[in-house]
C-alpha positions as CSV (number, residue, x, y, z in Angstrom):
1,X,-86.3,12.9,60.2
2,X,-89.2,10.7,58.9
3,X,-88.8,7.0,59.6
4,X,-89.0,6.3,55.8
5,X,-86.1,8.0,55.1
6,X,-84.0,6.1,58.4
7,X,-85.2,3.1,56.4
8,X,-84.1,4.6,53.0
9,X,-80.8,5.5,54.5
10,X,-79.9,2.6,56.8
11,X,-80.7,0.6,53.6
12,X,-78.7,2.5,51.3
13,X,-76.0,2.3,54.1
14,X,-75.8,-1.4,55.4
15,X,-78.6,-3.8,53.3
16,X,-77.4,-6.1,50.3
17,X,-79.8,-5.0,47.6
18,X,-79.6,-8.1,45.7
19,X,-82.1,-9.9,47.6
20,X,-85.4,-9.8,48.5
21,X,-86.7,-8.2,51.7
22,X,-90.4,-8.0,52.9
23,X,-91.5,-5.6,55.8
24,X,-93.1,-7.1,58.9
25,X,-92.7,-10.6,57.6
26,X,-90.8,-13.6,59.7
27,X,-88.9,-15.2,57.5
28,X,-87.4,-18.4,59.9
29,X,-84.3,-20.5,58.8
30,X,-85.1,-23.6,58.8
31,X,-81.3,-24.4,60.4
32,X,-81.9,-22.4,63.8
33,X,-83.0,-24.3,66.4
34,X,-86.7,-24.5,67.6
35,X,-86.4,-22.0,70.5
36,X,-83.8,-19.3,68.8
37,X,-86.9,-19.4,66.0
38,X,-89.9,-19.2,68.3
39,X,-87.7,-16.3,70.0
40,X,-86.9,-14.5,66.7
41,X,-90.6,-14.4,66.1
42,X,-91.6,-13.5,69.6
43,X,-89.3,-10.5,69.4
44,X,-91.3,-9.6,65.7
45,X,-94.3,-9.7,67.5
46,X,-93.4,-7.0,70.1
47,X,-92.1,-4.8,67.2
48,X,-95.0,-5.3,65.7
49,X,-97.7,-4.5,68.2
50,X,-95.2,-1.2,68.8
51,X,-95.5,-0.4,65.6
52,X,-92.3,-1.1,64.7
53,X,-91.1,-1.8,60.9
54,X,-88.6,-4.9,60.9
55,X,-86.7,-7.4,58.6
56,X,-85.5,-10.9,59.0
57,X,-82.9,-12.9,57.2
58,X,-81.4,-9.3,55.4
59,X,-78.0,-9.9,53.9
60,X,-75.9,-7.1,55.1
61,X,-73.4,-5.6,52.7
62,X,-70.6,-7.3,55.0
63,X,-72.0,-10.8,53.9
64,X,-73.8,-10.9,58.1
65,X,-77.1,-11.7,58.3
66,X,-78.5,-10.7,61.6
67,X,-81.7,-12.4,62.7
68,X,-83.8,-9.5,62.7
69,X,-83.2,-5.6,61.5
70,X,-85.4,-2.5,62.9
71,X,-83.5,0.7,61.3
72,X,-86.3,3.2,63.5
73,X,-85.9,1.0,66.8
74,X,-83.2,2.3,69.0
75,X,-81.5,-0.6,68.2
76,X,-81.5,-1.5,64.5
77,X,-79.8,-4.7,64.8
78,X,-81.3,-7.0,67.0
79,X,-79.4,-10.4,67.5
80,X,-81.1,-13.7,69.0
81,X,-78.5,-15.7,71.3
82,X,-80.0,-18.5,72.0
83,X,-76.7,-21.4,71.5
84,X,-74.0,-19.1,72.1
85,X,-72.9,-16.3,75.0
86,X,-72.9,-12.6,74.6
87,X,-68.9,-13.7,74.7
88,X,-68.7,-15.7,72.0
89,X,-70.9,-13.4,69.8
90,X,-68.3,-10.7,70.4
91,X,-65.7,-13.2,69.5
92,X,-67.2,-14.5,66.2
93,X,-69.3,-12.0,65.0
94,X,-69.0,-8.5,66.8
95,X,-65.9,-7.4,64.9
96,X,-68.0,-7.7,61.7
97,X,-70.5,-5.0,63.0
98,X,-67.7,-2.8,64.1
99,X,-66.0,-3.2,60.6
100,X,-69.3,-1.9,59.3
101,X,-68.9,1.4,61.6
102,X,-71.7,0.0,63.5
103,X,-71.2,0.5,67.1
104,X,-72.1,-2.8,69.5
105,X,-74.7,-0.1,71.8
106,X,-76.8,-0.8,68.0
107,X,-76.8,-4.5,68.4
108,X,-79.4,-5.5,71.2
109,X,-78.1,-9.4,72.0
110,X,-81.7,-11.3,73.3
């Protein structure tokens, strides 16, 4: 399978379509805190000098917007904990995933 169409599909499956998304671009919420930021865009980086196509800031269809998305990586959803434990991620967000029929082996928690 091409990687254009595991984008196409993992878009037409999970992605909120009502708002923009630009390939290979950081976008950084202004909210998060300096180092979950600087490691959201160190993580880019490494995708991007693998060749690896990625998102940030994409509102799933669940209303979740995961800090960065790589739908050809072997982990398309890639989660930055940089305030809270691998725990409390489970606690507050993980069911979310799972309600999506996204298994938690597809989150990779940095």
């Amino acid at each position: 399978m091409s990687d254009q169409k595991i984008i196409n599909d993992f878009f037409r499956q999970y992605v909120d379509r009502g708002f923009k998304t630009t390939v290979n671009s950081v976008k950084l919420n202004p909210t998060h805190t300096e180092v979950h930021k600087r490691t959201i865009f160190e993580a880019c980086n490494s995708l991007l000098n693998n060749g690896i196509n990625f998102w940030t800031e994409v509102r799933l269809k669940c209303g979740r917007i995961p800090d960065i998305v790589a739908p050809t990586h072997i982990t398309p959803f890639i989660e930055i904990l940089s305030s809270e434990t691998v725990e409390d991620f489970l606690t507050t967000k993980g069911s979310t995933y799972e309600t999506m029929g996204v298994p938690m082996k597809s989150v990779k928690l940095i």
